[in-house]
C-alpha positions as CSV (number, residue, x, y, z in Angstrom):
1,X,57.2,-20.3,32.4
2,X,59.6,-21.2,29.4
3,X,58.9,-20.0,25.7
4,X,57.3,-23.4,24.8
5,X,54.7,-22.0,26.8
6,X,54.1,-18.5,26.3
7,X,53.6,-19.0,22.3
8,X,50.1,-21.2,22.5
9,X,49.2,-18.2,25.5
10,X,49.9,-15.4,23.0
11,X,48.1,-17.0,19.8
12,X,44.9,-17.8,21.9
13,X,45.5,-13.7,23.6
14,X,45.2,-12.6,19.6
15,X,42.0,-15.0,18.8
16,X,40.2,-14.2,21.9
17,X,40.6,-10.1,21.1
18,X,39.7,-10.6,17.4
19,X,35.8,-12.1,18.1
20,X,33.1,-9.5,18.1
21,X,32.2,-8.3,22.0
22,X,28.8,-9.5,22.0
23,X,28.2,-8.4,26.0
24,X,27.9,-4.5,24.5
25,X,24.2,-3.4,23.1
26,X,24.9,-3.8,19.3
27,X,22.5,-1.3,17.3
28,X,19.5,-3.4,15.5
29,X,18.7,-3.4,12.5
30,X,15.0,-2.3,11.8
31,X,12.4,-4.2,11.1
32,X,9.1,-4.4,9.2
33,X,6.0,-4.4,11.0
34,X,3.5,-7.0,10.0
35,X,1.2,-4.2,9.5
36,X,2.1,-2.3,6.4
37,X,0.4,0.7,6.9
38,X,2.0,1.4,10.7
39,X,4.1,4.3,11.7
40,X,4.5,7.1,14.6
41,X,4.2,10.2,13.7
42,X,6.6,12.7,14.6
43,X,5.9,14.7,17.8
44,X,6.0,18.7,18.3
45,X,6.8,19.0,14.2
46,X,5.0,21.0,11.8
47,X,2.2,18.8,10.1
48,X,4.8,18.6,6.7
49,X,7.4,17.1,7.0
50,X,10.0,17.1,4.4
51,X,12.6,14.0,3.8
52,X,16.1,15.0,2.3
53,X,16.3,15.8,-1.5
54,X,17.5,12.7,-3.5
55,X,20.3,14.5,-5.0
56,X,23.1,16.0,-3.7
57,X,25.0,19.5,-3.1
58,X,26.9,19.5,-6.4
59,X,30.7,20.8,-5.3
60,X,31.4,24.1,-5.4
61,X,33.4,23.6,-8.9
62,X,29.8,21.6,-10.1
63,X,28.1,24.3,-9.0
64,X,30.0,27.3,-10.8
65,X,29.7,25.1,-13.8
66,X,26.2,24.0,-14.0
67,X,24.7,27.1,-12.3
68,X,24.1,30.6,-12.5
69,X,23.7,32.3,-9.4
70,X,22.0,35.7,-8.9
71,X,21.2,37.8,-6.1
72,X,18.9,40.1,-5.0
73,X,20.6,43.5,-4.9
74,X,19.7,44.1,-1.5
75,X,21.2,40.0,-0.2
76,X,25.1,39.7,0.9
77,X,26.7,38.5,-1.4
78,X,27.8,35.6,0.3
79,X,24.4,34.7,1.2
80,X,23.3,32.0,-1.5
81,X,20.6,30.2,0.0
82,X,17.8,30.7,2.2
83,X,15.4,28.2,4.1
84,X,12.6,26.4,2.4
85,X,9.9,28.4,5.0
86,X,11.9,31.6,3.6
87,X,11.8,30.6,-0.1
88,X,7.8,29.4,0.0
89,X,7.3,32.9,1.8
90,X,9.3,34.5,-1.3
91,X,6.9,32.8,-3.5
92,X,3.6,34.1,-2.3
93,X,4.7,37.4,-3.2
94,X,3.2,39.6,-5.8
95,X,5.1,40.4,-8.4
96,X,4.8,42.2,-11.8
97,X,6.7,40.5,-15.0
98,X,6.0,43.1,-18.1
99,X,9.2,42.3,-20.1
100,X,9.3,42.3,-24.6
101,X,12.3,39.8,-26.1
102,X,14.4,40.3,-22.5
103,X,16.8,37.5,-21.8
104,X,15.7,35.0,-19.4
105,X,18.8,35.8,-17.1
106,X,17.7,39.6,-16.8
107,X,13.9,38.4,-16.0
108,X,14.9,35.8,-13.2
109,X,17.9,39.2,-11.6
110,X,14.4,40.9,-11.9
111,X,11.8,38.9,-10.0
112,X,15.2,37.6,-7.8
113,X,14.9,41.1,-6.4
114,X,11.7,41.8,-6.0
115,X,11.3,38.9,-4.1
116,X,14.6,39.1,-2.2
117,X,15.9,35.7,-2.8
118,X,18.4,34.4,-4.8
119,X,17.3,32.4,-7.6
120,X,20.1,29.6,-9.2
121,X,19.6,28.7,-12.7
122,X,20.6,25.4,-14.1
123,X,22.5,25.7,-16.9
124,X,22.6,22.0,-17.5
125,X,19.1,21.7,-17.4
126,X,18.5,24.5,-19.9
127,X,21.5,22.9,-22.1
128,X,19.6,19.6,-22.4
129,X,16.5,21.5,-24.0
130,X,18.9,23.1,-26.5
131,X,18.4,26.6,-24.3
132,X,20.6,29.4,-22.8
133,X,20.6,32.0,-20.0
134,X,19.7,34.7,-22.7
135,X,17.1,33.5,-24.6
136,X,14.2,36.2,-25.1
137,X,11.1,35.8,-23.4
138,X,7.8,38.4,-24.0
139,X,5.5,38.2,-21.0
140,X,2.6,40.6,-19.5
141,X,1.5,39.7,-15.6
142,X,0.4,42.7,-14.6
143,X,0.0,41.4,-10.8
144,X,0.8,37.7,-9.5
145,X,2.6,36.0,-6.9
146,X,6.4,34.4,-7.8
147,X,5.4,31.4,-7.9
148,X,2.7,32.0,-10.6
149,X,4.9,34.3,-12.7
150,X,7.5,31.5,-12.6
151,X,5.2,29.0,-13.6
152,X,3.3,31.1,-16.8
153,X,7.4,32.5,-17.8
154,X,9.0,29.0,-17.7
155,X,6.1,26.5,-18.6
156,X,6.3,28.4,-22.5
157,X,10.4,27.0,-22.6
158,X,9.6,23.5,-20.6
159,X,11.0,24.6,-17.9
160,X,10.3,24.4,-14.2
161,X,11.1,25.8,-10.8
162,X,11.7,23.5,-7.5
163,X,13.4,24.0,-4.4
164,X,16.5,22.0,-3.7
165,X,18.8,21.8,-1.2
166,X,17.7,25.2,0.3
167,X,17.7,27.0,-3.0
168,X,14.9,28.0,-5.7
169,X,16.1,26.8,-9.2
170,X,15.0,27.3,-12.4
171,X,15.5,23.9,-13.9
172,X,14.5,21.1,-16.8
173,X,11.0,19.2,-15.9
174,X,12.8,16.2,-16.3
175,X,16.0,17.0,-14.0
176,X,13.0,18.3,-11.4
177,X,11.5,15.0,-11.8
178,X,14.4,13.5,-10.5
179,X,14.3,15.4,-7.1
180,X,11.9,14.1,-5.2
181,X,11.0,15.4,-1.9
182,X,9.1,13.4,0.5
183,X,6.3,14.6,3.0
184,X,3.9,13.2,5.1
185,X,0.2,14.8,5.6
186,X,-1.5,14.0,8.8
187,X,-5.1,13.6,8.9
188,X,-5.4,15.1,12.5
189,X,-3.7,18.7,10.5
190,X,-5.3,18.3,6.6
191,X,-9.1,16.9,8.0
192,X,-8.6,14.5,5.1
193,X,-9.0,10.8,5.8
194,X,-6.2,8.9,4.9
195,X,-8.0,6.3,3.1
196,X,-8.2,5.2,-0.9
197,X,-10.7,7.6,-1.7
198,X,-8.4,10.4,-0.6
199,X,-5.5,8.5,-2.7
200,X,-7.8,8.3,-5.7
201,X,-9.3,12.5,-5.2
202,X,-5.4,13.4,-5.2
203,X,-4.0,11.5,-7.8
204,X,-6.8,12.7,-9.9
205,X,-7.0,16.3,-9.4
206,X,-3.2,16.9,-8.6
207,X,-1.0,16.6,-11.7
208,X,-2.6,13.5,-12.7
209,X,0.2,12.8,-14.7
210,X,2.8,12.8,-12.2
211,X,1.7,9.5,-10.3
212,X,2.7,5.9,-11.4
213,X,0.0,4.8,-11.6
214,X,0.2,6.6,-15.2
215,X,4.0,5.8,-15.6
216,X,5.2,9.0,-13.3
217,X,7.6,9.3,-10.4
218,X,5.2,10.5,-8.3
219,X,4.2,7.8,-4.8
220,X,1.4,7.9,-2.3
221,X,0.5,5.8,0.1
222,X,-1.3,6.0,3.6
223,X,0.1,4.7,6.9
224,X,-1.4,4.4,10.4
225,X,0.3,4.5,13.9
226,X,0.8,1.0,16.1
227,X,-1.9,2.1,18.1
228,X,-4.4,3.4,15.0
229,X,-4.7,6.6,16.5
230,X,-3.2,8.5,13.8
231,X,-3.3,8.2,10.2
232,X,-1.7,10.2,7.3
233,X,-0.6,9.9,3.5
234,X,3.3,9.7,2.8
235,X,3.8,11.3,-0.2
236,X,6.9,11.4,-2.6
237,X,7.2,13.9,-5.4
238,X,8.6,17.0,-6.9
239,X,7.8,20.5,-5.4
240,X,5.7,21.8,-7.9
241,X,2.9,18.4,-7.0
242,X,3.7,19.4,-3.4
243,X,2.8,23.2,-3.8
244,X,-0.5,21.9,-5.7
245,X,-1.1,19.3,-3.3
246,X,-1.5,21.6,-0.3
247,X,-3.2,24.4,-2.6
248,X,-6.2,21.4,-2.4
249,X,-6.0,20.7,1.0
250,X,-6.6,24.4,2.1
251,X,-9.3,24.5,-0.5
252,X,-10.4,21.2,1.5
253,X,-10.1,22.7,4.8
254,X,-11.9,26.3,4.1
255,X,-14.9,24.5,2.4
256,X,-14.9,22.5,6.2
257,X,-15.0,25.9,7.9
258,X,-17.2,27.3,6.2
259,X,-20.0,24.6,6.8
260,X,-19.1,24.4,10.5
261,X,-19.8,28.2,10.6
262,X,-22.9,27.4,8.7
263,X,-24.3,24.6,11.2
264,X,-22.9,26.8,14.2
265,X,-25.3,30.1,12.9
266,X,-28.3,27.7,12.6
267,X,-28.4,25.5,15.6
268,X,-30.1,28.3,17.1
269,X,-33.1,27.6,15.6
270,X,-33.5,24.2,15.7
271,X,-33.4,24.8,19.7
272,X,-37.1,24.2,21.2
């Protein structure tokens, strides 16, 4: 074979490895069901499930910047965060918060201890409200859980507390809004039908505010499986609706129990 030959052979040998292999399962891209509403749910999880934050881990130079970190005397301290299931079990803890003109930073190494987590405060979010770490705060709870104390202590400086990226942070309302957490409740684990009445009964009794239909970042929408044996509510919005939103469902789901107990202590009676 001379060289005349061999060049054409080599030019088509570089075309022919440069096309895409199409013989090889190529991953597909996903595609909307003509029902808008259809989804599975997902199978041996909790009945919450919670999506990624929409922010990210600020770097470890961000962080030392934007945050203050404290620790609970009796953490590691190299242990900065703990899971979500750990942090919601911190906030149900009772607490006392009797403090006169103490600095916000002492109040939060406080409750950080009693609760045993460690608590990250935001100094970016306190700088946008014109606030530092020291300001003086007077409060007087005698005996409430964390997550009340939190909410009476920070709600009088417009500030919030949220759980991001596996920490609990004393933040800005506004840089809370902006980390939205999505869930979805299933009807099969909440007893509440995922229909527009138990859109409307939300949006109305859980920080009405917060939704858009009223301008706020806040999203619900219901979704049933392919086979419409299952049914829930999506539901996208900051921690604070989410800890309010399941407050009403286990208000929802003892005021069930209770009237089953009720039918089941009189069916007795209406027995011939």
């Amino acid at each position: 074979m001379n060289s005349a030959t061999i060049a054409p052979l080599a030019v088509a040998g570089f075309l022919i490895a440069s096309l895409p292999i199409t013989g090889l399962a190529q991953p597909k891209s996903p595609t909307l069901n003509a029902n808008p509403f259809a989804a599975r749910p997902p199978q041996n999880q909790a009945p919450l499930f919670q999506g990624p934050s929409t922010t990210e881990d600020p770097t470890p130079g961000d962080l030392e910047k934007s945050a203050k970190m404290i620790q609970p005397k009796n953490s590691a301290s190299d242990v900065d965060r703990f899971s979500s299931e750990a942090i919601e079990e911190a906030l149900r803890r009772p607490v006392e918060a009797m403090f006169s003109n103490e600095p916000l930073e002492n109040i939060i190494e406080i409750l950080a201890d009693k609760a045993g987590i460690p608590i990250r405060i935001d100094r970016r979010g306190l700088d946008d409200l014109g606030l530092t770490i020291d300001i003086p705060v007077t409060t007087a709870i005698k005996r409430a859980s964390l997550e009340a104390a939190l909410s009476i202590i920070l709600s009088d400086l417009d500030l919030t507390h949220t759980i991001s990226n596996e920490h609990l942070v004393i933040t800005s309302v506004e840089a809370a809004e902006s980390q939205l957490i999505t869930r979805i409740y299933w009807s099969g684990e909440t007893g509440l039908q995922a229909d527009r009445n138990a859109i409307d009964l939300i949006t109305a009794t859980v920080t009405p505010d917060t939704w858009e239909e009223l301008g706020g970042p806040s999203v619900i929408r219901g979704i049933e499986t392919e086979s419409g044996s299952s049914s829930g509510l999506v539901v996208t919005t900051t921690h604070f609706t989410h800890r309010k939103l399941q407050q009403l469902l286990d208000m929802i789901a003892a005021g069930a129990k209770e009237k089953v107990i009720a039918m089941e202590m009189k069916s007795p009676g209406l027995t011939p």
